[in-house]
C-alpha positions as a printed Julia matrix, in Angstrom:
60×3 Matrix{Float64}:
  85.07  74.33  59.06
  87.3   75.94  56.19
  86.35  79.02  53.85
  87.65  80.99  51.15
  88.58  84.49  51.61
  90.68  86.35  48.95
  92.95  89.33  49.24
  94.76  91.7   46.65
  98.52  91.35  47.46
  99.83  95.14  47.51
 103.06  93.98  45.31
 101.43  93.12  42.13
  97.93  93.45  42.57
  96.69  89.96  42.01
  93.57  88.47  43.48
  95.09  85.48  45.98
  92.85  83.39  47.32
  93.52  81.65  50.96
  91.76  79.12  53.14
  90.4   80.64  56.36
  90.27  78.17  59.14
  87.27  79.46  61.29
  88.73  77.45  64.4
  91.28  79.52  65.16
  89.71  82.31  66.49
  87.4   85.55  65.35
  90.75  87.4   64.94
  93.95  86.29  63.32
  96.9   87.69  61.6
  99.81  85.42  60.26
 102.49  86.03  57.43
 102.12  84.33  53.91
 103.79  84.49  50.75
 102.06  85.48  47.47
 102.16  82.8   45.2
 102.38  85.1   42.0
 105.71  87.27  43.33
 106.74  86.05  46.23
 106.74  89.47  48.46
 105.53  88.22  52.29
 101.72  89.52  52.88
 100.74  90.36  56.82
  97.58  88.88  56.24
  94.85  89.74  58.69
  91.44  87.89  59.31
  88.17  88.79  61.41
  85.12  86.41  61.27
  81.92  88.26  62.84
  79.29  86.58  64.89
  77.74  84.87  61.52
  80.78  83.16  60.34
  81.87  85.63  57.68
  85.38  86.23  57.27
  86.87  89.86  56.34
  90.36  89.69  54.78
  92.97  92.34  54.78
  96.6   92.36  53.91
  99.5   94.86  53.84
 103.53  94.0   52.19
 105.68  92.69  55.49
């Protein structure tokens, strides 16, 4: 099962919004670009007991 989560990239401040693939684990934490400027996003995911994903990112 597959969920939206969105993040504010800390280059130029724009709303991105990312699939969250709730398989993978309760924790994850990959590297992605942002599709508005390019500047690589450490983007890290936690889904809590009820399926909700929090989203947090920080500039690679």
């Amino acid at each position: 099962m597959n969920e939206d989560a969105t993040y504010i990239c800390d280059s130029c401040g724009e709303e991105i919004v990312v699939p969250v693939d709730l398989s993978q684990g309760s924790r994850q934490e990959y590297v992605e670009d942002c599709p508005v400027c390019c500047c690589a996003n450490v983007i890290q995911v936690e889904i809590d007991s009820d399926g909700y994903a929090m989203i947090s990112s920080h500039l690679e």
